[in-house]
C-alpha positions in Angstrom: -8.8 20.1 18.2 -10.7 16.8 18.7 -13.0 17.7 16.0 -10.4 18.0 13.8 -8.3 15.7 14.3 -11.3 13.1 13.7 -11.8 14.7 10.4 -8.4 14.1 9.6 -8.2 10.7 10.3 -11.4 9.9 8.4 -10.1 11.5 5.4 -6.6 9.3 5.7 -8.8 6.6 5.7 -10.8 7.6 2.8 -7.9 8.3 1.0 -6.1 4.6 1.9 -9.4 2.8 0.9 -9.6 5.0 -2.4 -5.8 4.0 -3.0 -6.6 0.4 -2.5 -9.4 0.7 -5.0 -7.1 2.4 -7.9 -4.9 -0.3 -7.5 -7.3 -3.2 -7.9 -8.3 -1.2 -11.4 -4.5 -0.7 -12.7 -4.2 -4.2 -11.5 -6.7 -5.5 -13.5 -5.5 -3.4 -17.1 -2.1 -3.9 -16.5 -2.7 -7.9 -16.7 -4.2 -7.6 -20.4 -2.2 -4.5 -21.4 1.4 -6.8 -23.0 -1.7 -8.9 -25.1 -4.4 -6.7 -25.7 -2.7 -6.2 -29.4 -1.2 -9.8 -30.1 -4.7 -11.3 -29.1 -6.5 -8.6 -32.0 -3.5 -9.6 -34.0 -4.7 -13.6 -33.7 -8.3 -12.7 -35.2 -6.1 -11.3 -38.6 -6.6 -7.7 -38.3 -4.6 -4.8 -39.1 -2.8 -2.1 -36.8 -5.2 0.2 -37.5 -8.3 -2.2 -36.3 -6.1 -3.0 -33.5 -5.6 1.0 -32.6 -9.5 0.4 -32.7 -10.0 -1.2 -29.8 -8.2 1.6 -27.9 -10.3 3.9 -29.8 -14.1 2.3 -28.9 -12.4 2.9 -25.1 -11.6 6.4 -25.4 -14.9 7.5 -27.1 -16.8 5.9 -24.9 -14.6 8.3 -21.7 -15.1 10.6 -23.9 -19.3 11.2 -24.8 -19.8 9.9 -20.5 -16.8 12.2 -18.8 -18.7 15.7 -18.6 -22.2 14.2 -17.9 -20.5 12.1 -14.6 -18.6 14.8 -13.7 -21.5 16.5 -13.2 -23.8 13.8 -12.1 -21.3 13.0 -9.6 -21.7 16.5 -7.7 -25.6 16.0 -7.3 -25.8 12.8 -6.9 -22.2 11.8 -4.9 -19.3 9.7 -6.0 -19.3 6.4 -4.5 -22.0 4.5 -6.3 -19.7 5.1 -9.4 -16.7 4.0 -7.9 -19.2 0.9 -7.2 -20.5 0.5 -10.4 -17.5 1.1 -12.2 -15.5 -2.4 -11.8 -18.6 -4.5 -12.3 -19.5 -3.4 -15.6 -15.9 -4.0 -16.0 -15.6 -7.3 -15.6 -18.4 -7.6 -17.2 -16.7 -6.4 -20.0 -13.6 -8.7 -19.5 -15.2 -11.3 -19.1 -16.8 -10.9 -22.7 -13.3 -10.4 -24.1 -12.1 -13.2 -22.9 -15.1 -15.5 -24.8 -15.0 -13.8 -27.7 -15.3 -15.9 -31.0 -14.1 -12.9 -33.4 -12.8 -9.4 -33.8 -16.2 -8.0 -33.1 -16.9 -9.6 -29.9 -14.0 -8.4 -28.9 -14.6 -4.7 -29.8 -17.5 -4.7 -28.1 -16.1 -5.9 -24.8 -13.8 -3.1 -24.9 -16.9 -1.2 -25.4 -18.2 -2.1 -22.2 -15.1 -2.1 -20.6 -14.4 1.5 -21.4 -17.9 2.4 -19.4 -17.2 0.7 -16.1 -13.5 2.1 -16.0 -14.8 5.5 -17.1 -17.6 5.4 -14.3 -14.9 4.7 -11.5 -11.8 6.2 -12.4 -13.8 9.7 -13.1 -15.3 9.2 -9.6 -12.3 8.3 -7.9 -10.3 11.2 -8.8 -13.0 13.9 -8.0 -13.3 12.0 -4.5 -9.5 12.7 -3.7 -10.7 16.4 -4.8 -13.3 16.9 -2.5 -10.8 16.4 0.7 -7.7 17.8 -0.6 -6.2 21.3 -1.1 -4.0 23.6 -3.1 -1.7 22.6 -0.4 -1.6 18.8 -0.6 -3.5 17.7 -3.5 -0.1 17.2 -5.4 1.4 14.5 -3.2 -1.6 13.1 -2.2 -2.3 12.7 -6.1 0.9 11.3 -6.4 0.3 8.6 -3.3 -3.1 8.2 -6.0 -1.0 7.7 -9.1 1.3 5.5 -7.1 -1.2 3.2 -6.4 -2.2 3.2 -9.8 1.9 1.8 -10.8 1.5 -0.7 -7.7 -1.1 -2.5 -10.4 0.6 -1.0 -13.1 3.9 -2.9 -11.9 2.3 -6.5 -11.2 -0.1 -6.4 -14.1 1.8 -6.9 -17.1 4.7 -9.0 -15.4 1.4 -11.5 -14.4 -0.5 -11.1 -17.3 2.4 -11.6 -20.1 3.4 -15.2 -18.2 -0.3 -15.9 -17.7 -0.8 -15.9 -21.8 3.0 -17.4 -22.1 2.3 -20.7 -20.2 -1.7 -20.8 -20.2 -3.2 -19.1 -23.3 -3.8 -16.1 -24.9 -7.3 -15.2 -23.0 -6.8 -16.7 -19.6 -5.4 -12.4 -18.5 -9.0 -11.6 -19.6 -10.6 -13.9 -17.0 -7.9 -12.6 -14.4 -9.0 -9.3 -15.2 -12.9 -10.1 -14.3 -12.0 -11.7 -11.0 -9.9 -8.3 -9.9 -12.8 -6.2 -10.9 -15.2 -8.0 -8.9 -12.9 -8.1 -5.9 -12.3 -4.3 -6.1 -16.8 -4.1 -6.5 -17.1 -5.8 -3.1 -14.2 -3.2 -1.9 -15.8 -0.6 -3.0 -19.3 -1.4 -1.5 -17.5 -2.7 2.2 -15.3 0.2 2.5 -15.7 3.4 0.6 -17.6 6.0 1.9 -18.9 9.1 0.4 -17.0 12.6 0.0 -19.2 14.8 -1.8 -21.5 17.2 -0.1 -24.7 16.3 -2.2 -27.5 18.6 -0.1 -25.9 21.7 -0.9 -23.7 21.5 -4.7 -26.6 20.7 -7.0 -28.9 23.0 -5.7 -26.9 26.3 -5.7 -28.7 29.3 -7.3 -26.8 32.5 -8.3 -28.5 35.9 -8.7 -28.5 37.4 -12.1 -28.2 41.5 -12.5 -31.7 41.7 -13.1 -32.4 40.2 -9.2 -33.5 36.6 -10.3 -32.0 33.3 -10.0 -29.8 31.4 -12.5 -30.6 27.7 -12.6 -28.3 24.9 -11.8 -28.0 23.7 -15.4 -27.0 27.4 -16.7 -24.4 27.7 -14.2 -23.0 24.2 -15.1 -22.7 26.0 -18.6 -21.6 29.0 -17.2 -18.5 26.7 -15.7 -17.6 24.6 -18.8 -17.6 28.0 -20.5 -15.4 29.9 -18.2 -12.7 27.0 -18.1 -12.3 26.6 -21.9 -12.0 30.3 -22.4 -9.0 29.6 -19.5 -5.7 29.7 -21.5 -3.9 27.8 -19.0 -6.9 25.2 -18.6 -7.0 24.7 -22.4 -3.1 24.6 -22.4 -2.9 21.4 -19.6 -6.1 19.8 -21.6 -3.9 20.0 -24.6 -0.9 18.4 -22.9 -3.2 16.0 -21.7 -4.9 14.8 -25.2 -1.4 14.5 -26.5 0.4 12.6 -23.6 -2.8 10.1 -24.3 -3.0 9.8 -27.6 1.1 9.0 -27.4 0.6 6.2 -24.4 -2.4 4.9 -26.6 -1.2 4.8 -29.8 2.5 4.1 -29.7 3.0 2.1 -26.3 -0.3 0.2 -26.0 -1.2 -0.6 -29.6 2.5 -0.3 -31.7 4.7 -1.2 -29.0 3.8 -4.9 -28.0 4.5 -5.4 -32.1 7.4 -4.2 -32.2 9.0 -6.1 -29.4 7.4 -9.7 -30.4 7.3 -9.2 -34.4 11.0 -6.6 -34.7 13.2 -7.8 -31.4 11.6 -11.3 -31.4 10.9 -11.2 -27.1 8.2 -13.4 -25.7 4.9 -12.1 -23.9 6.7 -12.8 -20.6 9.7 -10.3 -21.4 7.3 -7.8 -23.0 5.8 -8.0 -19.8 8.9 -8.0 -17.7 9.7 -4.4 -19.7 5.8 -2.7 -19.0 6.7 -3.5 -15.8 10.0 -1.9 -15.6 7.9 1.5 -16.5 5.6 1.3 -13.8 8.5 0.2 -11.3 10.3 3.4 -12.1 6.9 5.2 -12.3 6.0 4.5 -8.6 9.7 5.2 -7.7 9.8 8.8 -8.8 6.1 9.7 -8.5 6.1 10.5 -5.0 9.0 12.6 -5.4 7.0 14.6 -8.5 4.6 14.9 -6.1 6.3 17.0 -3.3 8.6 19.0 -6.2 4.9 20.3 -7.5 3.6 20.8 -4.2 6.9 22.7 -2.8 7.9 24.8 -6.2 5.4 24.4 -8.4 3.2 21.8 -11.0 5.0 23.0 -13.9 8.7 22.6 -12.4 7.8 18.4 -12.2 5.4 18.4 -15.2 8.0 19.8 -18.3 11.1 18.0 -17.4 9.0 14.8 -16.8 7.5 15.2 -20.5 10.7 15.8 -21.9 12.1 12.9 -20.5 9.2 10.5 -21.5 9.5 12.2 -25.0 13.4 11.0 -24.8 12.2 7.7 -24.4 9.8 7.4 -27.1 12.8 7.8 -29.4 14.7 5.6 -27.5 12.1 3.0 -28.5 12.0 3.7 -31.9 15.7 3.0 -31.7 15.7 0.0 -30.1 17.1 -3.4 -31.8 18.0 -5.0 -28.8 16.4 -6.1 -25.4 18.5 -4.4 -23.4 17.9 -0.8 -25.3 14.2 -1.7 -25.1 14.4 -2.1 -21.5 16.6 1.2 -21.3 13.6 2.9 -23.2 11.0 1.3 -20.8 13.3 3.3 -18.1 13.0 6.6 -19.2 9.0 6.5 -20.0 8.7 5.7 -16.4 10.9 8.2 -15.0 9.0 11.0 -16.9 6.0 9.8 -16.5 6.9 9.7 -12.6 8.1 13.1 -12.4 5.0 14.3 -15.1 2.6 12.9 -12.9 0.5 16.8 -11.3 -1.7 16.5 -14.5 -4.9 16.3 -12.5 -3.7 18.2 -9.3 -2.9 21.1 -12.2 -6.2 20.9 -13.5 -8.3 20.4 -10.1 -6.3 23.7 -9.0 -7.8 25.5 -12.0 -11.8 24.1 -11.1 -13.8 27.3 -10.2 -16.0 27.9 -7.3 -14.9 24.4 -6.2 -16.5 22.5 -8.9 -14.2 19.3 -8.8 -16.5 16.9 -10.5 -17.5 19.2 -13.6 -14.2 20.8 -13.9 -12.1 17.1 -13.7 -14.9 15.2 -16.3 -14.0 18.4 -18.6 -10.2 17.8 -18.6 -10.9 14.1 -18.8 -12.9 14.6 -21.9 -10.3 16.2 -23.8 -7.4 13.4 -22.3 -9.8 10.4 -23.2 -10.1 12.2 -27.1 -6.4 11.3 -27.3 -7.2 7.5 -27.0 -9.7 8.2 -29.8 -7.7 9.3 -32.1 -4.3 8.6 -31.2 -4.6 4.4 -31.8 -5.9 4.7 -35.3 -4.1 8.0 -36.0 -0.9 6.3 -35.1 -2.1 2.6 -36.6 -2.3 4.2 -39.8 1.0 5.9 -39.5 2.9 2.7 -38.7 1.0 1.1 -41.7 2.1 4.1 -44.5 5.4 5.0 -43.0 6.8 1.9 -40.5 6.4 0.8 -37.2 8.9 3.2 -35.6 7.3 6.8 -37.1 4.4 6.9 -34.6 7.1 7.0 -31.8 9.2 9.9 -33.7 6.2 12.0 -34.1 4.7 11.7 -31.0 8.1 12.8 -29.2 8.1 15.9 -31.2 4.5 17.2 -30.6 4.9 16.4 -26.6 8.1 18.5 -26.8 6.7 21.5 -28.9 3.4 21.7 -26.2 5.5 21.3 -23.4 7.3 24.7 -24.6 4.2 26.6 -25.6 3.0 25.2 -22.0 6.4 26.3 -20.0 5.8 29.9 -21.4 2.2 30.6 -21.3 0.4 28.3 -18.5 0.4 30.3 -15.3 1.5 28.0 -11.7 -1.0 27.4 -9.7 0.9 26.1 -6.5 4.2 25.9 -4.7 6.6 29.3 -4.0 5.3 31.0 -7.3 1.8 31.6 -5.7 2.4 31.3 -2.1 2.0 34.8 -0.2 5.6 35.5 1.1 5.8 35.7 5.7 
């Protein structure tokens, strides 16, 4: 009982110090997320260059999420989680000096490697010392320290550009990210069991052994021929390329160019989001832990969806703000994406199985940006919103119907 009550304690503390982390990262992107656009904007290009930025971000996720993943189970997850926020502000720090578009896109470049490296790592560690049981509201607790930064950021960041200049968030952003390095390397300890994962060996029929590398295969194989693992990765891709192409790239135009609010306000609105986000997360949480991932996940879609509209409706503050509302309350109640996914990794396979799904998420900020730039450019700044709400809606259906649950009453054994 001793012994286990240790364990317990060291994984609450792993857990806190992980929490911490995730919110020194959110911190750090919420403080350039109102300007990230309006700064492109001052180097005179279009939306579609803009969505660019984005795009350089996701790719890079993209090409490095399945090669961490798996590096992470040989080789463990905290030198990642290390790694990750000093190439990141790194990266910031390069955005903030730079003398033209380019510059620019190459920080983001940069930027997108560091966050990929930590956030990937971060997320597998909650993995390793969670279960079917818990992992939903301990994801949740994750996620809610993600809006903790997500709520501060852009209110601190839109008045940092208001009353001191356009790149001073930037610079912010690079002191955060070495704060949360020094965290990282004081506090964090490792979760993943690195003497016995990368050397497994699995008999074939003819009395051999498999190598590692073949039943890595073997495991990205057997999730995408996974309807329900396909169906979440779908869900995924589409939420992204949505939050990347309509509310980080469009969105900050619309409010200062169509409704005529200052950075501060625009600010004061992404935060709004994230306020309600961390309100309602926790409660997503225990509904997916207690009836099931799907019961919090396609309401809180729908609702998000509803919001989308909402902002392509808005002419007013007030209805922008009311918009800014309902994005965070779905997204709050949406927010078992990864426990859904991490329920579906087989033989235990966290790190493989989480830099798969991520792979397909981050290929949403690759396309969606420039996918959605160039919508706004041939059809107006409010069609992006429209058609994003309508392809959520119509996978959130196909989802409701053929994903199967993987936690709460649905697959609990009945006393």
């Amino acid at each position: 009982m001793f012994a286990e009550g240790k364990k317990r304690l060291k994984q609450n503390e792993t857990m806190i110090t992980i929490y911490i982390q995730a919110a020194f990262a959110t911190l750090g992107f919420g403080l350039i997320s109102p300007i990230l656009p309006l700064y492109a904007r001052s180097f005179n290009v279009s939306i579609v260059m803009i969505g660019l930025l984005l795009t350089v971000v996701g790719a890079v996720r993209a090409i490095l999420d399945v090669p961490l993943g798996k590096l992470s189970d040989r080789v463990g997850r905290r030198p990642f989680v290390i790694l990750g926020p000093a190439i990141s502000a790194l990266g910031s720090l390069i955005a903030a000096l730079a003398g033209n578009y380019w510059h620019l896109l190459l920080a983001r470049a940069i930027y997108g490697v560091g966050t990929t490296i930590c956030l990937t790592a971060l997320q597998v560690m909650l993995t390793d010392i969670t279960t079917a049981e818990n992992r939903g509201r301990v994801m949740s607790f994750y996620h809610g320290a993600f809006q903790v930064g997500h709520s501060a950021g852009p209110a601190i960041g839109g008045f940092l550009a208001y009353y001191y200049g356009i790149r001073v968030p930037f610079i912010a952003y690079s002191i955060v990210a070495v704060i949360a390095t020094f965290w990282a390397l004081w506090r964090l300890k490792e979760t993943a069991d690195t003497t016995g994962i990368a050397r497994v060996k699995k008999k074939d029929p003819a009395g051999g052994e498999k190598a590692p590398h073949e039943k890595k295969s073997s495991i990205v194989k057997q999730l995408l021929s996974d309807t329900s693992f396909l169906l979440i990765a779908a869900l995924a891709f589409l939420h992204t390329m949505s939050r990347t192409g309509t509310n980080q790239t469009i969105l900050p135009i619309i409010a200062v160019e169509n409704i005529h609010i200052n950075t501060g306000q625009l600010g004061i609105a992404m935060s709004v989001t994230s306020i309600v986000h961390l309100a309602t997360i926790f409660i997503g949480g225990w509904m997916s832990d207690r009836f099931g991932r799907k019961y919090a996940l396609i309401p809180g879609m729908l609702i998000s969806s509803l919001g989308l509209v909402v902002f392509a409706l808005s002419r007013s503050y007030l209805v922008f703000l009311l918009a800014a509302f309902a994005v965070g309350l779905g997204r709050g109640f949406a927010g078992s994406f990864i426990a859904y996914a991490a329920d579906l990794a087989p033989e235990n396979h966290y790190g493989s199985t989480l830099g798969l799904y991520h792979t397909f998420q981050d290929l949403g900020m690759v396309v969606g940006p420039i996918l959605m730039g160039w919508v706004a450019e041939q059809i107006g700044l409010s069609a992006p919103f429209y058609i994003s709400a309508a392809a959520i809606s119509i996978f959130v259906v196909f989802f409701g119907f053929f994903a199967r649950e993987t936690s709460g009453r649905a697959v609990r054994p009945r006393a």
